[in-house]
mmCIF file of the N, C-alpha and C atoms, coordinates in Angstrom:
data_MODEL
# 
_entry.id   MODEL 
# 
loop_
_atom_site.group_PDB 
_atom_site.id 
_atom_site.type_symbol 
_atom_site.label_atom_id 
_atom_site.label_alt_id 
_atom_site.label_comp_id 
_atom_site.label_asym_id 
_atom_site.label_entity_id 
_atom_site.label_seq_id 
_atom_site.pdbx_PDB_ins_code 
_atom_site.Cartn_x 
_atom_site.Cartn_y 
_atom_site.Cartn_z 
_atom_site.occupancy 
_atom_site.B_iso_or_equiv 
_atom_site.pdbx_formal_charge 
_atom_site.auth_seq_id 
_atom_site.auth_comp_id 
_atom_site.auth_asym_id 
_atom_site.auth_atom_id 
_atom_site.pdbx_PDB_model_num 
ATOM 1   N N  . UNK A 1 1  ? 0.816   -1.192 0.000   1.00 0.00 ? 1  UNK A N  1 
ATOM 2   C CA . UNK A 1 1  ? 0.000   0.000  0.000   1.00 0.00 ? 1  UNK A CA 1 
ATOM 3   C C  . UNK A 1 1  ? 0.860   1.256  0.000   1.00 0.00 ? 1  UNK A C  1 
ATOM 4   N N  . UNK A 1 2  ? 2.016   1.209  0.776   1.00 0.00 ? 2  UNK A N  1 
ATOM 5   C CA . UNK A 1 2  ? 3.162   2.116  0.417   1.00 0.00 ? 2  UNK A CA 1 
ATOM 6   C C  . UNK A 1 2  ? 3.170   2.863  -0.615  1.00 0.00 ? 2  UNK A C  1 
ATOM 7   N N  . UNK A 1 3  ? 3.376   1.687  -1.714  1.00 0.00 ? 3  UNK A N  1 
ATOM 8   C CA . UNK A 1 3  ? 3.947   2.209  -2.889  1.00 0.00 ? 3  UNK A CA 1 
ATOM 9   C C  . UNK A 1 3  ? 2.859   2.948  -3.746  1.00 0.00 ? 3  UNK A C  1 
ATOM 10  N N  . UNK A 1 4  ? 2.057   2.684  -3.589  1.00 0.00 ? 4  UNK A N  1 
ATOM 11  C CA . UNK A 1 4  ? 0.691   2.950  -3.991  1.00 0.00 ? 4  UNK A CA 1 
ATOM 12  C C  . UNK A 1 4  ? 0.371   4.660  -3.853  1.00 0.00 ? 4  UNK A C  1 
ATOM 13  N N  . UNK A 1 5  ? 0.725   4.966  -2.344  1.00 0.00 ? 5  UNK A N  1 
ATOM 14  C CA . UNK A 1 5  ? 0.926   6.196  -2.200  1.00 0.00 ? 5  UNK A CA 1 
ATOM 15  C C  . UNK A 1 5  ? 1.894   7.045  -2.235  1.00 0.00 ? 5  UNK A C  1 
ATOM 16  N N  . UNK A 1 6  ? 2.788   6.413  -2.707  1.00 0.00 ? 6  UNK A N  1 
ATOM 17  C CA . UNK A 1 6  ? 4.099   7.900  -3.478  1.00 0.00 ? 6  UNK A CA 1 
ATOM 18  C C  . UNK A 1 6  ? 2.972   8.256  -4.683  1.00 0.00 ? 6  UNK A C  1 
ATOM 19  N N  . UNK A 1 7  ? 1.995   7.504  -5.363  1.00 0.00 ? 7  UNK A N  1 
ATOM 20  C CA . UNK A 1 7  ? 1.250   8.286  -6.161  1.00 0.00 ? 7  UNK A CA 1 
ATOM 21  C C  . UNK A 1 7  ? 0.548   9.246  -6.447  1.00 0.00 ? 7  UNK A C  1 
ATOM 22  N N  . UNK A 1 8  ? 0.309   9.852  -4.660  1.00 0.00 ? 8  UNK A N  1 
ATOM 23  C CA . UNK A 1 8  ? -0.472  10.630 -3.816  1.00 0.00 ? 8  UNK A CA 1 
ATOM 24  C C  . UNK A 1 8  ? 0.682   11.821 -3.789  1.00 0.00 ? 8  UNK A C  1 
ATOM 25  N N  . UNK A 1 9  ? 0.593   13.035 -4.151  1.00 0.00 ? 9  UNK A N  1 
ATOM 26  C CA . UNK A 1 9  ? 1.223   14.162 -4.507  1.00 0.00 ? 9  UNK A CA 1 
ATOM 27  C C  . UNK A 1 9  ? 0.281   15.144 -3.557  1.00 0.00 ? 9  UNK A C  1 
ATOM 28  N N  . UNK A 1 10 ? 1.012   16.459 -3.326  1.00 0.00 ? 10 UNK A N  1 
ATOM 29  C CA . UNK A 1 10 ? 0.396   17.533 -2.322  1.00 0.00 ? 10 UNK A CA 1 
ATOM 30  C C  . UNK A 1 10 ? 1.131   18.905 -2.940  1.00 0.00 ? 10 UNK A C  1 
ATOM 31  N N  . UNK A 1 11 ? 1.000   19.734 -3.905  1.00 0.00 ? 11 UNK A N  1 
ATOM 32  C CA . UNK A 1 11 ? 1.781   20.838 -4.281  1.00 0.00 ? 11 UNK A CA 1 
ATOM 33  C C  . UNK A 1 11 ? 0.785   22.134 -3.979  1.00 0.00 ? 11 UNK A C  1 
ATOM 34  N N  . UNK A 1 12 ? 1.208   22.854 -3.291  1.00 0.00 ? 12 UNK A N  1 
ATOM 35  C CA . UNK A 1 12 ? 0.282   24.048 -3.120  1.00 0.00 ? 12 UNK A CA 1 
ATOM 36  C C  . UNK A 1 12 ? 0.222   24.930 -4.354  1.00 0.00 ? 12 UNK A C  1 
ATOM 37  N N  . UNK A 1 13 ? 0.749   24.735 -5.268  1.00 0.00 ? 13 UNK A N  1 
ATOM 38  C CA . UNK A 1 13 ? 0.454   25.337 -6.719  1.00 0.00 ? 13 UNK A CA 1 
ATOM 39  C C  . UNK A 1 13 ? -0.127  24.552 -8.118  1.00 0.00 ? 13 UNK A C  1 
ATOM 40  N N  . UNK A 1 14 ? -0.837  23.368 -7.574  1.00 0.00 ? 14 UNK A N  1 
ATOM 41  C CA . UNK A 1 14 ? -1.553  22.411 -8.249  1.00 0.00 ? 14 UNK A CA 1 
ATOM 42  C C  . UNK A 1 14 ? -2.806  22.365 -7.316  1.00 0.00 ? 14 UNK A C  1 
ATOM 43  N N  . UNK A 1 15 ? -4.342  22.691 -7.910  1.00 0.00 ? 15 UNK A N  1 
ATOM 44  C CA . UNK A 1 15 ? -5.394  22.787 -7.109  1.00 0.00 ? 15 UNK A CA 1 
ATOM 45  C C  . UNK A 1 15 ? -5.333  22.984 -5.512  1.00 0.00 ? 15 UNK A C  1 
ATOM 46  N N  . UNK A 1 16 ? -4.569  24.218 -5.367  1.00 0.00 ? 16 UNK A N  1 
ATOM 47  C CA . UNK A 1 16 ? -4.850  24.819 -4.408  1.00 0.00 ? 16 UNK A CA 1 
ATOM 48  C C  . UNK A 1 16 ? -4.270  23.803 -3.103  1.00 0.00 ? 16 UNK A C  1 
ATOM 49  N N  . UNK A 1 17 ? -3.352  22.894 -3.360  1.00 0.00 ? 17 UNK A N  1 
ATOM 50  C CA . UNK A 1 17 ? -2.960  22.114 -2.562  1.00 0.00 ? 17 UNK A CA 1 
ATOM 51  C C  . UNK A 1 17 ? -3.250  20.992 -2.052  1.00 0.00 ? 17 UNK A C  1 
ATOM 52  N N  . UNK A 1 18 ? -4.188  20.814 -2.989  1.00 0.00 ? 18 UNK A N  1 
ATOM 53  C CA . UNK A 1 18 ? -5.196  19.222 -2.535  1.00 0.00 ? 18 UNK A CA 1 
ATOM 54  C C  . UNK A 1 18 ? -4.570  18.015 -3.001  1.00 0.00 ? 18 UNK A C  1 
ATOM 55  N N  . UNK A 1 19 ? -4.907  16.975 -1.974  1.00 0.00 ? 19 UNK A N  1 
ATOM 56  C CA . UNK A 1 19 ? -3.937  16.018 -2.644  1.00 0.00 ? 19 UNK A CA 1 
ATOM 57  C C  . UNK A 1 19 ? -4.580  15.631 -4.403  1.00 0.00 ? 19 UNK A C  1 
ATOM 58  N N  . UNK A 1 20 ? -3.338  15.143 -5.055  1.00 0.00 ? 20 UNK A N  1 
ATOM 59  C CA . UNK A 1 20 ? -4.127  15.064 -6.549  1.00 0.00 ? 20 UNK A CA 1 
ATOM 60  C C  . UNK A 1 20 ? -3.243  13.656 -7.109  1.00 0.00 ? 20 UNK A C  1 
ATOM 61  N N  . UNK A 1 21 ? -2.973  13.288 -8.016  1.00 0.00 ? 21 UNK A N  1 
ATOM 62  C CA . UNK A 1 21 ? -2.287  11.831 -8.486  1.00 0.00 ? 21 UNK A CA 1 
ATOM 63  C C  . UNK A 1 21 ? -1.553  12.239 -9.259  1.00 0.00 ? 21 UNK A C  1 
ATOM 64  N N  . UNK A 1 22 ? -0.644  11.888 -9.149  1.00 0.00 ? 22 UNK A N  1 
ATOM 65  C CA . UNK A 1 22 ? 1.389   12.249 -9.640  1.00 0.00 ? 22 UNK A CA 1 
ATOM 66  C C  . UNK A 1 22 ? 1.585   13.507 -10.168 1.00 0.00 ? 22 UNK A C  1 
ATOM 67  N N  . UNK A 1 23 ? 0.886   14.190 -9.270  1.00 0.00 ? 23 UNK A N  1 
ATOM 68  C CA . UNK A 1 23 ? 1.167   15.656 -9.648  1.00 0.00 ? 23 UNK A CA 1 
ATOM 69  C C  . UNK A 1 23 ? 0.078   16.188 -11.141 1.00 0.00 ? 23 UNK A C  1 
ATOM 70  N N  . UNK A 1 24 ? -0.672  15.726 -11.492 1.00 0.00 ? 24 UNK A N  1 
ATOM 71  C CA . UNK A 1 24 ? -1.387  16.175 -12.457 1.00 0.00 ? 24 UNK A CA 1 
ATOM 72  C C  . UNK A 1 24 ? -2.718  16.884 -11.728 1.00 0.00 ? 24 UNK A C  1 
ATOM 73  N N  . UNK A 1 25 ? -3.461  17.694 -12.736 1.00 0.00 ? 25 UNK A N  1 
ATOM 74  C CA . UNK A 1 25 ? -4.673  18.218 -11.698 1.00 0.00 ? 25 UNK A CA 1 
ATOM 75  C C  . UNK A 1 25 ? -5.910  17.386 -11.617 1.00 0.00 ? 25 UNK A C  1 
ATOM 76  N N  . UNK A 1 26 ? -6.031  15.993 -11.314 1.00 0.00 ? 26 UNK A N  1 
ATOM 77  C CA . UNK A 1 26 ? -6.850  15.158 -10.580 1.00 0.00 ? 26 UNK A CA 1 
ATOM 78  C C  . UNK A 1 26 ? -7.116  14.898 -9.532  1.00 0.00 ? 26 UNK A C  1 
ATOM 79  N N  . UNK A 1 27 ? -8.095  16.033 -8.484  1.00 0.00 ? 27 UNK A N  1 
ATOM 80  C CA . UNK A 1 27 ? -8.236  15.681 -7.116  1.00 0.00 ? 27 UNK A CA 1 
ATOM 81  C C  . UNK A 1 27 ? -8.394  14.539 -6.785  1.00 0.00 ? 27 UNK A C  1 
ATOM 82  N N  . UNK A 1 28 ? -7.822  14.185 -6.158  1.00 0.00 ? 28 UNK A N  1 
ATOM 83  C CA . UNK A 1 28 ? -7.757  12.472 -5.217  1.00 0.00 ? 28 UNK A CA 1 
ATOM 84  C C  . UNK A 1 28 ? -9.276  12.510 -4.659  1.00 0.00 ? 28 UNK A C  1 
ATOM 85  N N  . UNK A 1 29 ? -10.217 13.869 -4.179  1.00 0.00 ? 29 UNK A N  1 
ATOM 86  C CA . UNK A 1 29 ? -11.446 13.926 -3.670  1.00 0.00 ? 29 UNK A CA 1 
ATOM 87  C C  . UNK A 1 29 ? -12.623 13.509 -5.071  1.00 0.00 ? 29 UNK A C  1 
ATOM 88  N N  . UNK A 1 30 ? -12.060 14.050 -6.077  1.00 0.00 ? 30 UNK A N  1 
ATOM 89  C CA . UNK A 1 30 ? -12.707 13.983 -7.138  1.00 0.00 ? 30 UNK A CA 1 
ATOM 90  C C  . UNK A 1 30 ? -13.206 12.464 -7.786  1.00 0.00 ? 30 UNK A C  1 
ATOM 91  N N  . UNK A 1 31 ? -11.799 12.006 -7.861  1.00 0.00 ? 31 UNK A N  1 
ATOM 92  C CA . UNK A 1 31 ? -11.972 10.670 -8.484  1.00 0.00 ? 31 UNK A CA 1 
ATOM 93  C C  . UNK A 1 31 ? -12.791 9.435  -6.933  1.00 0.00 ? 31 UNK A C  1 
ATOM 94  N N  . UNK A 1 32 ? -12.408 9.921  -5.997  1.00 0.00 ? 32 UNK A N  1 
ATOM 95  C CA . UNK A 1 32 ? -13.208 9.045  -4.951  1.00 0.00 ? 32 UNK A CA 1 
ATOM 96  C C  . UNK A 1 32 ? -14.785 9.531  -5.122  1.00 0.00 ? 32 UNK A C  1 
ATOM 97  N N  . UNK A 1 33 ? -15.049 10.977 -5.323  1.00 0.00 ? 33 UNK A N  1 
ATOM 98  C CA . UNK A 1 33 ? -16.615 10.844 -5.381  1.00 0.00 ? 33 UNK A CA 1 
ATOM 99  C C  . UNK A 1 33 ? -17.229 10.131 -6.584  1.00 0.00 ? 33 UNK A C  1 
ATOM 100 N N  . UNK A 1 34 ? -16.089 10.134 -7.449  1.00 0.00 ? 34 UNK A N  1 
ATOM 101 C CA . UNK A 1 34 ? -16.561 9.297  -8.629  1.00 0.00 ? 34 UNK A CA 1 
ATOM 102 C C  . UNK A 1 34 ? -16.630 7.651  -8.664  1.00 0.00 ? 34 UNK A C  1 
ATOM 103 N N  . UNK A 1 35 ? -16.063 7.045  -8.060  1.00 0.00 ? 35 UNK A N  1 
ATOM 104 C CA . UNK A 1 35 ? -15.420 5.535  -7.375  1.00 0.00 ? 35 UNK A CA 1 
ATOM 105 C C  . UNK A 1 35 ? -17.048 5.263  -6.510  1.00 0.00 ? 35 UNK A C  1 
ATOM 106 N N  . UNK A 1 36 ? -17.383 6.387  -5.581  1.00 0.00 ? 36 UNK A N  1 
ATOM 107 C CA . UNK A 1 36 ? -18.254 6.525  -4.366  1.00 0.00 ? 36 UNK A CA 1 
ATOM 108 C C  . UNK A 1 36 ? -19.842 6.015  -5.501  1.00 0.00 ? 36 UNK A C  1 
ATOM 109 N N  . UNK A 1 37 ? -20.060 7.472  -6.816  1.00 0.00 ? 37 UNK A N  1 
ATOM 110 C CA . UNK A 1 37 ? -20.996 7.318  -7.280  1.00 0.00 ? 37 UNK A CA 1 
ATOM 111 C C  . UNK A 1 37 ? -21.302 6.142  -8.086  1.00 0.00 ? 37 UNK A C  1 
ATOM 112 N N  . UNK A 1 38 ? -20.479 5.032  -8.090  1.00 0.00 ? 38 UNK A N  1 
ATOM 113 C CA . UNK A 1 38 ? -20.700 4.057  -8.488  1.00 0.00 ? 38 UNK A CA 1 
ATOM 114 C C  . UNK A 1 38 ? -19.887 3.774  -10.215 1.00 0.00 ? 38 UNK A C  1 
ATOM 115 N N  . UNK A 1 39 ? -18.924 4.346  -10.344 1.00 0.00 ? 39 UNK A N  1 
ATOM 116 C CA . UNK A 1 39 ? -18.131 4.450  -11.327 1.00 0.00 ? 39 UNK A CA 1 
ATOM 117 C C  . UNK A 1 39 ? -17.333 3.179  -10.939 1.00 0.00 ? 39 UNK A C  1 
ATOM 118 N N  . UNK A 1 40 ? -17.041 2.329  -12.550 1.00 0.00 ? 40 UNK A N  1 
ATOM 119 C CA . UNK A 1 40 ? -16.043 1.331  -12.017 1.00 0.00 ? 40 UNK A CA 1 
ATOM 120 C C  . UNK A 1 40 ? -14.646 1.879  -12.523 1.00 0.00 ? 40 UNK A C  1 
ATOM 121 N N  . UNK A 1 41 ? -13.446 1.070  -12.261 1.00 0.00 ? 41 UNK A N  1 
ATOM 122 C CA . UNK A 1 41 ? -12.097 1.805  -12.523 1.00 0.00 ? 41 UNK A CA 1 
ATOM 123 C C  . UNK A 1 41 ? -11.532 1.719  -14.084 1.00 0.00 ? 41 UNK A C  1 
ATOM 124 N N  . UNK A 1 42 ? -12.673 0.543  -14.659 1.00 0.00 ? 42 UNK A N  1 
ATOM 125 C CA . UNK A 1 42 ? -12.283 0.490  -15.772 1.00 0.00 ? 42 UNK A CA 1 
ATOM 126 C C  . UNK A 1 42 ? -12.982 1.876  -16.783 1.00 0.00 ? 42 UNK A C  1 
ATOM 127 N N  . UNK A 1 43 ? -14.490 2.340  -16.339 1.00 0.00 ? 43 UNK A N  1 
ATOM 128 C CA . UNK A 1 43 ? -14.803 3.385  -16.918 1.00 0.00 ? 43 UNK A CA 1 
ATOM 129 C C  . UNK A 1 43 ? -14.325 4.679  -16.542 1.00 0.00 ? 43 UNK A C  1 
ATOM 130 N N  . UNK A 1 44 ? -13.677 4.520  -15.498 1.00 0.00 ? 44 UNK A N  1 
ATOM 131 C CA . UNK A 1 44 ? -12.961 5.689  -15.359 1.00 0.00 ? 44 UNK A CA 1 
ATOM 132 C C  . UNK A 1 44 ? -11.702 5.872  -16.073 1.00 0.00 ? 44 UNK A C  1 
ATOM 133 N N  . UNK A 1 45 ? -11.212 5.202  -16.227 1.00 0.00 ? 45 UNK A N  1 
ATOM 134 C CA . UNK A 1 45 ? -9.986  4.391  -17.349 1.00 0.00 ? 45 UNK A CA 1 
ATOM 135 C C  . UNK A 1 45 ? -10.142 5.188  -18.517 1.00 0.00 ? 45 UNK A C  1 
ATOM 136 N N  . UNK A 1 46 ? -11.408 4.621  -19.342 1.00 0.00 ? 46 UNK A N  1 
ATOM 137 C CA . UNK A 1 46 ? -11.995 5.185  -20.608 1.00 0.00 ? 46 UNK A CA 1 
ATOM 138 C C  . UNK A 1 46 ? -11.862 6.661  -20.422 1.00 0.00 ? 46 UNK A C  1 
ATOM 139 N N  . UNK A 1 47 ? -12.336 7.464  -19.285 1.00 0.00 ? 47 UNK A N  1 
ATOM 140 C CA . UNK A 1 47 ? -12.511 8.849  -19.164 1.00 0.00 ? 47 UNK A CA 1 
ATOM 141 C C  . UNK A 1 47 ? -11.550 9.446  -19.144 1.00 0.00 ? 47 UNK A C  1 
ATOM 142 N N  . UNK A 1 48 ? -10.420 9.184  -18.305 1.00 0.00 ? 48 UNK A N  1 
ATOM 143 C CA . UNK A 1 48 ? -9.404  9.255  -18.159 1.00 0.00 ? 48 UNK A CA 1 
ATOM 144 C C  . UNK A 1 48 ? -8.083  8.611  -18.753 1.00 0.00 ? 48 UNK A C  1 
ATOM 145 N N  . UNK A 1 49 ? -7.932  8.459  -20.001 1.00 0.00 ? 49 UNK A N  1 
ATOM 146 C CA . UNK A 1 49 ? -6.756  7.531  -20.334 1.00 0.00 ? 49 UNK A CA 1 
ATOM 147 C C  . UNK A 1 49 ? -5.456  8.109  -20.124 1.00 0.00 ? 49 UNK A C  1 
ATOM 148 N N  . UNK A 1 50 ? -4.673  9.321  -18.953 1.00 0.00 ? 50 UNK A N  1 
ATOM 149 C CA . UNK A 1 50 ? -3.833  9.587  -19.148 1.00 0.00 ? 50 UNK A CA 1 
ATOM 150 C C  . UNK A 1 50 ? -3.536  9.029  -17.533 1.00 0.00 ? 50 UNK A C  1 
ATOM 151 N N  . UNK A 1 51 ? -4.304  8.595  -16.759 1.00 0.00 ? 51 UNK A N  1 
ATOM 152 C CA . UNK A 1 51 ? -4.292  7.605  -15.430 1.00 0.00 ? 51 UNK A CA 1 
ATOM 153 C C  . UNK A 1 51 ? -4.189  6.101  -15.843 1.00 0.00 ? 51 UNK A C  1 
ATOM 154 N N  . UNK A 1 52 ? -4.179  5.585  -14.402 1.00 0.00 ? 52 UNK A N  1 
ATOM 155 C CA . UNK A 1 52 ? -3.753  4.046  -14.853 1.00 0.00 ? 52 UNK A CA 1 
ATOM 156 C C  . UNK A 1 52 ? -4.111  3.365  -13.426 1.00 0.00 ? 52 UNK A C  1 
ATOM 157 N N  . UNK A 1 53 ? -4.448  2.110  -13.413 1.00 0.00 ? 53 UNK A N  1 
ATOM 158 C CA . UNK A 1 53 ? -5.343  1.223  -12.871 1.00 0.00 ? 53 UNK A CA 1 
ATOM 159 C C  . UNK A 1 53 ? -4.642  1.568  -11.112 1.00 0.00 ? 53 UNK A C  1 
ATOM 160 N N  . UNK A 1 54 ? -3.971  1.467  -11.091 1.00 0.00 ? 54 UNK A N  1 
ATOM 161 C CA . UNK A 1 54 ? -3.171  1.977  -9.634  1.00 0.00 ? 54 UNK A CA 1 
ATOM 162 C C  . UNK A 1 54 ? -3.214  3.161  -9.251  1.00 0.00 ? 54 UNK A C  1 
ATOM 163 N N  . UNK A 1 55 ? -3.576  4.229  -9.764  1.00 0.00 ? 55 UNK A N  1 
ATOM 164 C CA . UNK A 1 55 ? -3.330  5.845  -9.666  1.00 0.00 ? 55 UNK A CA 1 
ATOM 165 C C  . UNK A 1 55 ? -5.369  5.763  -8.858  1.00 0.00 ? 55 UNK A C  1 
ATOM 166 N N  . UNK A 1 56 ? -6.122  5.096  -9.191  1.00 0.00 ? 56 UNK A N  1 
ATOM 167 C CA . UNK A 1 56 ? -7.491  5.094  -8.602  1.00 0.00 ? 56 UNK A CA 1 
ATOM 168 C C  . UNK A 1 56 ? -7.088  3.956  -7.111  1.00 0.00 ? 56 UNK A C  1 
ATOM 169 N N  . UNK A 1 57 ? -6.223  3.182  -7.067  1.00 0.00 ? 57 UNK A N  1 
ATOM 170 C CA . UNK A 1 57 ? -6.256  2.337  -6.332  1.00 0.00 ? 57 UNK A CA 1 
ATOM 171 C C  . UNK A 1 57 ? -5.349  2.887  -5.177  1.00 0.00 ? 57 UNK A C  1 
ATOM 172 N N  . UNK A 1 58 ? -4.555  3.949  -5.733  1.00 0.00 ? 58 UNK A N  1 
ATOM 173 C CA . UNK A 1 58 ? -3.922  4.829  -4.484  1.00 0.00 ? 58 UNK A CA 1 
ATOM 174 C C  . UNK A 1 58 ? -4.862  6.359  -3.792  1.00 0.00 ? 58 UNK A C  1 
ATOM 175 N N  . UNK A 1 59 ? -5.763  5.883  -4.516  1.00 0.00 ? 59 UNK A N  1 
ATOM 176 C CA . UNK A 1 59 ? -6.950  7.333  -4.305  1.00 0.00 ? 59 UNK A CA 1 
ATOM 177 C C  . UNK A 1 59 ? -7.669  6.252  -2.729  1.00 0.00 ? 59 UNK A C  1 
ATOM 178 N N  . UNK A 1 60 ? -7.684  5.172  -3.142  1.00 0.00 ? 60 UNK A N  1 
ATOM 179 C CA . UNK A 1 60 ? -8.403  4.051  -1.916  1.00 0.00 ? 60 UNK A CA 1 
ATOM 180 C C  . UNK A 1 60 ? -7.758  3.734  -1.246  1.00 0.00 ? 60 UNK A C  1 
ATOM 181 N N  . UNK A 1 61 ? -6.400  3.937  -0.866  1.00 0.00 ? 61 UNK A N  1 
ATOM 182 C CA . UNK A 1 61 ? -5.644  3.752  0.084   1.00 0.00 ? 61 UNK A CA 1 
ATOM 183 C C  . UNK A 1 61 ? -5.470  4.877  0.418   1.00 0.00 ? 61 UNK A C  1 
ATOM 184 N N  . UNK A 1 62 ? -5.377  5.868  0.080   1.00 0.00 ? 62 UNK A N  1 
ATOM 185 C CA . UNK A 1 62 ? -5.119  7.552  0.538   1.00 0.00 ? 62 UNK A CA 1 
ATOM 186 C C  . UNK A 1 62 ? -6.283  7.626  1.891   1.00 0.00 ? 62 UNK A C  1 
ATOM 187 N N  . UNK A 1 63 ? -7.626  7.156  1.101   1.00 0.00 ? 63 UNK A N  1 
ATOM 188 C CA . UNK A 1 63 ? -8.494  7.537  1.695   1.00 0.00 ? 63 UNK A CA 1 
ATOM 189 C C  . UNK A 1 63 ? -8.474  6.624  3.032   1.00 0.00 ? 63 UNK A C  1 
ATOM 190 N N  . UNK A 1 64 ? -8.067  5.278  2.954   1.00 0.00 ? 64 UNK A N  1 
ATOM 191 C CA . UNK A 1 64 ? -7.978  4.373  3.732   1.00 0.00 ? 64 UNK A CA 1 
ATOM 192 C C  . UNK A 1 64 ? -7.430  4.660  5.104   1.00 0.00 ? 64 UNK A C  1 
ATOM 193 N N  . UNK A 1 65 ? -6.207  5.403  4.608   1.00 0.00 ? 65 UNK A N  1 
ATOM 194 C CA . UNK A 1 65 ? -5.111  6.091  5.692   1.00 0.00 ? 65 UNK A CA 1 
ATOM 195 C C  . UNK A 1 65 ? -5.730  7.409  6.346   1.00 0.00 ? 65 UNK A C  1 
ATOM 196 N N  . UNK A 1 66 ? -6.402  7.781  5.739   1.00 0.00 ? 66 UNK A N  1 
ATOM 197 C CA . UNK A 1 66 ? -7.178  9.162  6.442   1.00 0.00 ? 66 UNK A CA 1 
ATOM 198 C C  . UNK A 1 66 ? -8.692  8.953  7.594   1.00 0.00 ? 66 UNK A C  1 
ATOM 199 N N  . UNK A 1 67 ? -9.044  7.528  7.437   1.00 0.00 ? 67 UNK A N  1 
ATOM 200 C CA . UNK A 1 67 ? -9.827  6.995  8.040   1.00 0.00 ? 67 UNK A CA 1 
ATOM 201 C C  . UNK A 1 67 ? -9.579  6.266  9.187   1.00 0.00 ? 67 UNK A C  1 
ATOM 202 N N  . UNK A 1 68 ? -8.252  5.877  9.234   1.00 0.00 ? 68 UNK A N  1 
ATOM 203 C CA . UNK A 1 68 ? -7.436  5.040  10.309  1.00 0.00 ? 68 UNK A CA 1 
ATOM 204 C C  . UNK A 1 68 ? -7.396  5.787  11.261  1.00 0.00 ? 68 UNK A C  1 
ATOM 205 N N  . UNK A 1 69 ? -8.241  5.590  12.363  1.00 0.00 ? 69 UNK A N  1 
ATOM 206 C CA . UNK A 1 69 ? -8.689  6.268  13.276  1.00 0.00 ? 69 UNK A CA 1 
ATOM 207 C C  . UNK A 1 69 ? -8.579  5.357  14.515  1.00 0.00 ? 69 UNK A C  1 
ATOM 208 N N  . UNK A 1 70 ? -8.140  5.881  15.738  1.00 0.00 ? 70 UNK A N  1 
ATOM 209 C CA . UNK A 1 70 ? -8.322  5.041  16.998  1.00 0.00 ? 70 UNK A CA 1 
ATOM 210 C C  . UNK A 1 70 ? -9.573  4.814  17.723  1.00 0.00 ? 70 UNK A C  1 
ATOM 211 N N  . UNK A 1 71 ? -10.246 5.996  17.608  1.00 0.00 ? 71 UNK A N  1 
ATOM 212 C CA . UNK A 1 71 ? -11.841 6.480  18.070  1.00 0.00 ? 71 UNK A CA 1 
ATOM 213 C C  . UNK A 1 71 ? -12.158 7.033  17.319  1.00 0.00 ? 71 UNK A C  1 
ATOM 214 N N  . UNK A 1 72 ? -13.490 6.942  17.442  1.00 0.00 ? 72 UNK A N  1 
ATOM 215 C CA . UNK A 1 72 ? -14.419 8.017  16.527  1.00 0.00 ? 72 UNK A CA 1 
ATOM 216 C C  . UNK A 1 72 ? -15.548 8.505  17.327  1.00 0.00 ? 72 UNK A C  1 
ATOM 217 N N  . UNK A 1 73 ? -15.858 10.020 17.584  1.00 0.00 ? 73 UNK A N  1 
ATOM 218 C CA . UNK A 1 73 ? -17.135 10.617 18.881  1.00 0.00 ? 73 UNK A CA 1 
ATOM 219 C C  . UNK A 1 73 ? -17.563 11.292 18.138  1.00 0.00 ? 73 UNK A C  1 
ATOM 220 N N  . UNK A 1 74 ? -18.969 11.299 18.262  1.00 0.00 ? 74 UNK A N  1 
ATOM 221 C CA . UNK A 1 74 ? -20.270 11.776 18.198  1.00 0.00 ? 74 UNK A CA 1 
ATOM 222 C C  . UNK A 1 74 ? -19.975 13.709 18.444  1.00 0.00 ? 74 UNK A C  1 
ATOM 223 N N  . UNK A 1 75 ? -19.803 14.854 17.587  1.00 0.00 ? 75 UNK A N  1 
ATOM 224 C CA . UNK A 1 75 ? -19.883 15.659 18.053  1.00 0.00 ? 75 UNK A CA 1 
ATOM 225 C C  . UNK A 1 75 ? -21.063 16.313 18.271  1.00 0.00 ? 75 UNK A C  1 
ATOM 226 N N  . UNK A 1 76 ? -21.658 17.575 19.289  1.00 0.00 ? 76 UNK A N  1 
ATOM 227 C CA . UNK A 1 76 ? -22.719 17.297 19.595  1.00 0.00 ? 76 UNK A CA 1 
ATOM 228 C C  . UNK A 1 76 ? -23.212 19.008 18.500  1.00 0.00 ? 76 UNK A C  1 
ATOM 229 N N  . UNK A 1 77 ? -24.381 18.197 18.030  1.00 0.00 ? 77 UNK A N  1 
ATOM 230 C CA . UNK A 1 77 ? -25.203 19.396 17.220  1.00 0.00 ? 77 UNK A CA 1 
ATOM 231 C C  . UNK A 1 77 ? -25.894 20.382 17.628  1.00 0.00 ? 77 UNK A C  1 
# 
């Protein structure tokens, strides 16, 4: 999963600093809401042919690692 995420880039002069995939302007948030809405990786593939089958699969480990949480509380509304 490591390796997966050197694919995961952070430049504050590429979309405003968001993480994005090897430095191109593909928010890592973007392609997960797309993954989320029920997109598979191969049609995203088609949409995208300048990505590649691992560059979506480090968007799911990015996210994976940002979820790795010890606790999780209820904040109150």
């Amino acid at each position: 999963m490591d390796n997966l995420l050197t694919r995961i880039t952070i430049d504050p002069e590429i979309c405003h600093g968001k993480p994005t995939i090897r430095g191109l302007r593909y928010p890592v948030e973007n392609m997960l809401e797309l993954l989320a809405s029920g997109m598979t990786i191969d049609e995203l593939l088609n949409d995208y042919p300048d990505l590649e089958k691992e560059d979506f699969l480090a968007c799911l480990a990015y996210a994976s690692k940002l979820v790795h949480v010890k606790s999780i509380y209820k904040i109150a509304s």
